[in-house]
C-alpha positions as CSV (number, residue, x, y, z in Angstrom):
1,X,-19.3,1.1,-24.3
2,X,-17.0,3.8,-25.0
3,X,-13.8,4.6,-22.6
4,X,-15.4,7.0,-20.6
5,X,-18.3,5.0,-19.4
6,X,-15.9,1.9,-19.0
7,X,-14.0,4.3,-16.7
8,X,-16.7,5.7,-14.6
9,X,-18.1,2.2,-14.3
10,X,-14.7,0.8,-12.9
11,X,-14.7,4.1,-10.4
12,X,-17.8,3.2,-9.0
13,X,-17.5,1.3,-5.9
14,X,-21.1,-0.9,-5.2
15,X,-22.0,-2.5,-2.1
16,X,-22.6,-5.8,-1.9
17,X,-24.6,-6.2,1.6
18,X,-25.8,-3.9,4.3
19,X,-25.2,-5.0,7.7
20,X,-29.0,-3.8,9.4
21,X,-27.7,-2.0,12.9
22,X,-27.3,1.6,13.5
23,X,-29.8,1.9,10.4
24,X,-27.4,0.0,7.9
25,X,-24.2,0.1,7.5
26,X,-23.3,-0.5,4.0
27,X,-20.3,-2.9,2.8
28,X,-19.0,-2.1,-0.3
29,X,-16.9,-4.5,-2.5
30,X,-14.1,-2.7,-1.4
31,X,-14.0,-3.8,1.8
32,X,-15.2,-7.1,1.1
33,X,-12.0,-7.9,-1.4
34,X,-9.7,-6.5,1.3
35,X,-11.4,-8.7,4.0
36,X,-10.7,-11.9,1.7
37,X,-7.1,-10.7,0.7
38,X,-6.7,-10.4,4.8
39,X,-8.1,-13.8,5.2
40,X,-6.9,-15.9,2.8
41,X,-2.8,-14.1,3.3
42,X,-3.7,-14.9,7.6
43,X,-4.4,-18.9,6.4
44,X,-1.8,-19.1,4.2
45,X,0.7,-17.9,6.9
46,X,-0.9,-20.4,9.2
47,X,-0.6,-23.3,6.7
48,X,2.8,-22.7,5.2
49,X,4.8,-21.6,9.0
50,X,2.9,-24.9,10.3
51,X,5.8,-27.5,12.1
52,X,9.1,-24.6,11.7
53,X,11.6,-26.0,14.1
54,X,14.6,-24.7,15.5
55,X,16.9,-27.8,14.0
56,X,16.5,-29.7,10.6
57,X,14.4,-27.2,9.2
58,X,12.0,-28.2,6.0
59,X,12.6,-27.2,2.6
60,X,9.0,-25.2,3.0
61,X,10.4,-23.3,5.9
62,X,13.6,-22.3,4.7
63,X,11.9,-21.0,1.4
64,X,9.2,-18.9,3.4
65,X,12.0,-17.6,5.7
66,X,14.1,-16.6,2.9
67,X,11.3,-15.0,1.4
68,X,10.2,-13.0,4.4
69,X,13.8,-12.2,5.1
70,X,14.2,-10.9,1.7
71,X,10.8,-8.8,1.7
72,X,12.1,-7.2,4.6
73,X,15.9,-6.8,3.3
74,X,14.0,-4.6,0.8
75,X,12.7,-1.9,3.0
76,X,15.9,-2.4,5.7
77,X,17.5,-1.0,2.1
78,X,15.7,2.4,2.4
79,X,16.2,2.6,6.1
80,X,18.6,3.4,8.7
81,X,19.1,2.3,12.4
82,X,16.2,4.1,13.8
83,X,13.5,2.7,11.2
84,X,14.3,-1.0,12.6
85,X,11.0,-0.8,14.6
86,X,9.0,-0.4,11.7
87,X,10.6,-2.6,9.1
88,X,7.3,-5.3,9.8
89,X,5.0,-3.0,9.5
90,X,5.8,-2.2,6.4
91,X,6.9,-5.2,5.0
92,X,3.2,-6.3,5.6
93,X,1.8,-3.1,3.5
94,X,4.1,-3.9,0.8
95,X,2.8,-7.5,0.9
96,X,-1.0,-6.7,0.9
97,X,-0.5,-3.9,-1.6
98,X,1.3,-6.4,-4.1
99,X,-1.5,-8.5,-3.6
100,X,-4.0,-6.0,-3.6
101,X,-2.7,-4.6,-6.9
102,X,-2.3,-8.1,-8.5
103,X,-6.0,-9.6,-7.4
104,X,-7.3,-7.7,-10.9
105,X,-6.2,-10.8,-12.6
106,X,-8.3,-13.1,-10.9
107,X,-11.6,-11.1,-11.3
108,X,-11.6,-8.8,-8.4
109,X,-11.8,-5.4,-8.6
110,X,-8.3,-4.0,-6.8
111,X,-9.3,-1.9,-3.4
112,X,-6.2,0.3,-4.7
113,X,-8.7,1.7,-7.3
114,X,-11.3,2.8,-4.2
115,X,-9.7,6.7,-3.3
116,X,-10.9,5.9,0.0
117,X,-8.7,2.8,0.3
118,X,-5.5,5.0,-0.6
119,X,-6.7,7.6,1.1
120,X,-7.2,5.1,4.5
121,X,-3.7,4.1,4.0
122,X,-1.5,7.1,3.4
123,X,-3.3,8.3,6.5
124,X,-2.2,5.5,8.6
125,X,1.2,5.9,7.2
126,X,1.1,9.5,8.5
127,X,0.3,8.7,11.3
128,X,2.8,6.4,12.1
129,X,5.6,8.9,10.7
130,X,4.6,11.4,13.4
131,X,4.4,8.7,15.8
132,X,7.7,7.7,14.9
133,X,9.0,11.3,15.1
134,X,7.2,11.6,18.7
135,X,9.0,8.7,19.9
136,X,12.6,9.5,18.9
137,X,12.4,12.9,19.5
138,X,9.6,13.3,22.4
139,X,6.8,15.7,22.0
140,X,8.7,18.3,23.0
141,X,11.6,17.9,20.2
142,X,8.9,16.9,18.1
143,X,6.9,19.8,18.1
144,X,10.6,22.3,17.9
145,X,11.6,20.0,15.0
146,X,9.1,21.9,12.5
147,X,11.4,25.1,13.1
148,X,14.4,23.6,11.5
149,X,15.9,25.0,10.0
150,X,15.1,28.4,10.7
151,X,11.5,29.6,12.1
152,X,9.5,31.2,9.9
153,X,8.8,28.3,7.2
154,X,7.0,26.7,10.5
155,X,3.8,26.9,8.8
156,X,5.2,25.2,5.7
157,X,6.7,21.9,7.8
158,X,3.2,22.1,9.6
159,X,1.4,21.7,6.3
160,X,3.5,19.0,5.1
161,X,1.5,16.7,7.3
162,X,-1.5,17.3,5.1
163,X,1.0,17.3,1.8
164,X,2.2,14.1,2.8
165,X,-0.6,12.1,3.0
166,X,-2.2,13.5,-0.5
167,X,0.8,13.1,-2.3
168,X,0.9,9.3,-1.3
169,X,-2.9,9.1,-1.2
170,X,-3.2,10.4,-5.1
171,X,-0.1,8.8,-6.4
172,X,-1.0,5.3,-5.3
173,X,-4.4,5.8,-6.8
174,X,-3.5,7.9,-10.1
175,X,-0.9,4.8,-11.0
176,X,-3.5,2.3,-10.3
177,X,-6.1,4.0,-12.5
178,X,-3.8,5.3,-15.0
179,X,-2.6,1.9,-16.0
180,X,-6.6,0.9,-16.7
181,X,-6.7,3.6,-18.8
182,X,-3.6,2.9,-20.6
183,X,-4.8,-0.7,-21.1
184,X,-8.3,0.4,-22.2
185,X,-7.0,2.5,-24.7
186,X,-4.5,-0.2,-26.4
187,X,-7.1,-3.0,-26.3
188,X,-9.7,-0.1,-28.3
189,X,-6.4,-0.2,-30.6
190,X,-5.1,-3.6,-30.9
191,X,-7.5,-5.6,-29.0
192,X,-5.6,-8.9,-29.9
193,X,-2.5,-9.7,-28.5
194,X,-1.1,-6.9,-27.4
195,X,-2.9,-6.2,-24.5
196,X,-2.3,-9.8,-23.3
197,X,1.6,-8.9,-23.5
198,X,1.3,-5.2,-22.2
199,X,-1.3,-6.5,-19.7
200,X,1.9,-8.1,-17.9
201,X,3.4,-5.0,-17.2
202,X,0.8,-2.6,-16.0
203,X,-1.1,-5.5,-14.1
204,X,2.1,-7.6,-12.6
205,X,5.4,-5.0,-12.8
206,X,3.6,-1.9,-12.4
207,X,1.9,-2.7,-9.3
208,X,4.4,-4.6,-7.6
209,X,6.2,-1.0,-8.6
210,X,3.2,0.6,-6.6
211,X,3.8,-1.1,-3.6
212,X,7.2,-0.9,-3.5
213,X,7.2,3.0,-4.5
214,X,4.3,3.4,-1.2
215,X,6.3,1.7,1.2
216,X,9.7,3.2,0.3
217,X,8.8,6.9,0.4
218,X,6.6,6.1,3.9
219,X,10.3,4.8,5.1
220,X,11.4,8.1,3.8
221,X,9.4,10.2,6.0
222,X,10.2,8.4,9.0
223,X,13.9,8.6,8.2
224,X,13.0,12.9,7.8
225,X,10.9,12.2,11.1
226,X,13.1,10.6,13.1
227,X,16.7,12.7,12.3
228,X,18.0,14.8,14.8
């Protein structure tokens, strides 16, 4: 099988079941690798904060709180003051996009190479950086604030909204599938060893890379949101 196929293959998202109301919905893997990456990161939350106490903490709670303190001293990095609200939020989207990036070694097919999973995402990103923008400024400020700096680019701030969206939407995506291409092409080459080594970076750093890049430019826009 030659690149091409292998990449159209690895494009195409199957379903795996059809639930049988409302003449079948269909269930694609997609969803079904998100579901278990949602359940099994909800059980071991449950298992690992199980017993934290106030006084004499465990060695196991001390390690998870320095790790969700330090997840979420990453994006406090990229934000000011008024982004404080949001710093959960998107602590947990950089989590499940590590994860969702990093479940390729195991098997599954990442839900990051699914357009409509980016494309699900960026939106609710969007959403929340108008939301955000809304709730600083008020509708009213809101609404005046895509007149700044001077009126007639209007229609250009207005289109960002769209802009916005795609450009996290497409980039998320075209990383993700550009580093399967990038690997297909070395293992066609030196199908040995080398694609074990490389295979480490596009697989592991580059998608850790991913999430972080995602996350810090939705901060971004909700810093431009929220700015008087």
């Amino acid at each position: 099988m030659d690149i091409g196929s292998k990449l159209v293959e690895e494009l195409q998202v199957e379903n795996v079941f059809t639930i049988p109301i409302f003449g079948g919905i269909p269930i694609s893997e997609t969803v079904v690798v998100t579901w278990i990456i949602m359940g099994v990161t909800v059980l071991l939350s449950v298992f690992l904060t199980h017993g934290f106490r106030v006084e004499n903490p465990s060695k196991r709670q001390e390690f998870m709180e320095a790790a969700v303190t330090g997840l979420q001293n990453v994006v406090r990095s990229f934000m000011d003051e008024k982004g404080e609200a949001y710093v959960e939020y998107l602590t947990s989207i950089m989590l499940f996009l590590g994860i969702a990036n990093l479940i390729g070694i195991l098997g599954f097919k990442p839900p990051t190479k699914d357009l409509n999973m980016t494309a699900c995402l960026a939106i609710m990103s969007i959403i929340l950086v108008q939301a955000a923008g809304i709730r600083q400024k008020g509708v009213k400020g809101w609404a005046k604030s895509f007149a700044k700096p001077m009126a007639f680019i209007a229609p250009l701030n207005v289109l960002e909204i769209v802009i916005k969206p795609l450009s996290l939407c497409m980039r998320l995506f075209g990383n993700v599938l550009g580093s399967f291409v990038i690997m297909e092409l070395i293992e066609l080459v030196v199908p040995i060893f080398v694609p074990v080594v490389l295979s480490m970076y596009f697989d592991v750093f580059d998608g850790l890379i991913q999430a972080y890049v995602f996350v810090f430019l939705t901060g971004l826009y909700i810093g431009e949101s929220t700015e008087d």
